[in-house]
C-alpha positions as CSV (number, residue, x, y, z in Angstrom):
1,X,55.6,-44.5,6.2
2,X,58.1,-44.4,3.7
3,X,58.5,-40.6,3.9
4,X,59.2,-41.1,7.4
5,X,62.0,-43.9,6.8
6,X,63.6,-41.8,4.0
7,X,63.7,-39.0,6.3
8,X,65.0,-40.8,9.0
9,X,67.9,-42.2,6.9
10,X,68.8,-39.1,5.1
11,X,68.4,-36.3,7.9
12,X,68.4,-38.1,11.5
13,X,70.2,-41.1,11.9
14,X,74.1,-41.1,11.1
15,X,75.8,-43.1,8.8
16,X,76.6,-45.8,11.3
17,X,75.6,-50.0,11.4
18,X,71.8,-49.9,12.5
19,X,69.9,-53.1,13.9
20,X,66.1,-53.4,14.1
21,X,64.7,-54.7,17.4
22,X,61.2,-55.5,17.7
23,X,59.3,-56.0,20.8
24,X,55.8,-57.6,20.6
25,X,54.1,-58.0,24.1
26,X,51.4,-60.8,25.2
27,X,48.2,-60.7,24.8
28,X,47.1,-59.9,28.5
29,X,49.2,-56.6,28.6
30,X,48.1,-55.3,24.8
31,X,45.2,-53.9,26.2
32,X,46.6,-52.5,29.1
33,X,49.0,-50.9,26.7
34,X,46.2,-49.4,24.3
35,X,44.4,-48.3,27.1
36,X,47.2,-47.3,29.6
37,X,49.9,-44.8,27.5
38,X,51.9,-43.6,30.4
39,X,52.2,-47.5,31.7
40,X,53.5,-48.2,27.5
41,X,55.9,-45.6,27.5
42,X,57.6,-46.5,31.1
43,X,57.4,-50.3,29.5
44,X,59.2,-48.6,27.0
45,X,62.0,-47.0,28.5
46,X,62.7,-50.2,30.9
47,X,63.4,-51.9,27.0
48,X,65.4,-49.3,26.0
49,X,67.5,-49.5,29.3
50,X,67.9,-53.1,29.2
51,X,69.3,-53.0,25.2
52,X,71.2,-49.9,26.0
53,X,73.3,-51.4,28.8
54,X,73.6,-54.9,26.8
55,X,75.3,-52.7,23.9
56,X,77.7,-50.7,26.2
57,X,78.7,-53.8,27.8
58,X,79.0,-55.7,24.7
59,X,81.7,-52.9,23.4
60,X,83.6,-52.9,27.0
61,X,82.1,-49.9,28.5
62,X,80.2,-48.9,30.8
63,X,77.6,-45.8,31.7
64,X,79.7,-44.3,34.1
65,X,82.6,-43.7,31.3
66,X,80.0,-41.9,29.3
67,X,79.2,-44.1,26.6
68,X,75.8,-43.4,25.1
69,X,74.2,-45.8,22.5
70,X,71.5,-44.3,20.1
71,X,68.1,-45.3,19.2
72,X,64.7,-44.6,17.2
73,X,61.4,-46.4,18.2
74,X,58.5,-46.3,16.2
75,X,55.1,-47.9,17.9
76,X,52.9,-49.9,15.7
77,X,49.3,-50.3,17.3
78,X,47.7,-52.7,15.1
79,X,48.3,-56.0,13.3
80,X,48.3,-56.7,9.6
81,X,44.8,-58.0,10.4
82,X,44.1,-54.3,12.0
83,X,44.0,-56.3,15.4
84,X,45.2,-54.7,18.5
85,X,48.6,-55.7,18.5
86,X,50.9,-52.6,20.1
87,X,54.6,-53.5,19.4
88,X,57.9,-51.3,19.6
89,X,59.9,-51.1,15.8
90,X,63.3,-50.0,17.4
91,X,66.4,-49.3,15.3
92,X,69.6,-48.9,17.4
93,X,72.8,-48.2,16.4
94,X,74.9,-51.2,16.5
95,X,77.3,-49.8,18.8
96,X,78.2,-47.0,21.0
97,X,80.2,-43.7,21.2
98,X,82.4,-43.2,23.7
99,X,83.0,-40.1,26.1
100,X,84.8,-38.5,23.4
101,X,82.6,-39.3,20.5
102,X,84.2,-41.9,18.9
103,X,82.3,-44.9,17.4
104,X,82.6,-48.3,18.9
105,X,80.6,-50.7,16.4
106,X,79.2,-54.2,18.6
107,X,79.1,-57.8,17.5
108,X,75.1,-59.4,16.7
109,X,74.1,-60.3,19.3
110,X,74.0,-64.6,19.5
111,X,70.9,-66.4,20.3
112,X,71.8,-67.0,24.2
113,X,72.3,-62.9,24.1
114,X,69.1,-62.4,22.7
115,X,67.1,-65.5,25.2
116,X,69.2,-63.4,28.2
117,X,67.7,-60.0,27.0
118,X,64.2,-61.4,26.4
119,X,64.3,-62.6,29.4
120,X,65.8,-59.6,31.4
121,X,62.8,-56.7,30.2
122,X,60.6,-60.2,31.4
123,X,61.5,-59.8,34.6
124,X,61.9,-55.8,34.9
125,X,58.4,-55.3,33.1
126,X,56.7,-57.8,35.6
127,X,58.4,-55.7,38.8
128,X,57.1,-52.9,37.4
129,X,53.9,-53.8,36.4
130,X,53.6,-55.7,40.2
């Protein structure tokens, strides 16, 4: 594990402001999740979406200007306890290049940011799982 942090820091991620967001899920869909990894990964990509387009609009963009954010995910299956416990380690940049490459760094986001986003992959994951 620590190879693969040192690695990422010194040869893949660039030398901008990085923010760790974890994602832990309820216990009815952790099964589903071990059992199911095409439904995880699409679970996946609905919580990158949601964070993505929360950072653009944060730094007064949007997708159609071509502002991109960046992001690594690493997905933990197990608990300290080595109980089935699949979560999503996700370190984003905190902020967003621009259309012409240029690095816009983002504010933290506040608490109300955070309920709002919490509650936003709520609602998408439930759609989709529906």
């Amino acid at each position: 594990m620590v190879d693969s942090a040192a690695h990422l820091v010194d040869e893949v991620l660039p030398r901008r402001p990085i923010r760790q967001w974890v994602l832990s899920v309820p216990y009815p869909l952790r099964y589903l999740f071990a059992t199911n990894p095409k439904v995880m990964s699409q679970v996946l990509t609905i919580v990158h979406r949601v964070i993505s387009t929360f950072l653009i609009k944060r730094a007064r963009m949007t997708l159609k200007s071509g502002a991109q954010s960046g992001a690594v995910t690493l997905i933990q299956r197990f608990g300290s306890a080595l109980n089935l416990n699949p979560h999503f380690h996700m370190l984003y940049l905190n902020g967003v290049y621009d259309a012409k490459g240029y690095f816009w760094p983002v504010k933290p986001p506040t608490r109300e940011d955070l309920d709002v986003i919490a509650h936003t992959i709520a609602k998408r994951v439930s759609r989709f799982l529906e």
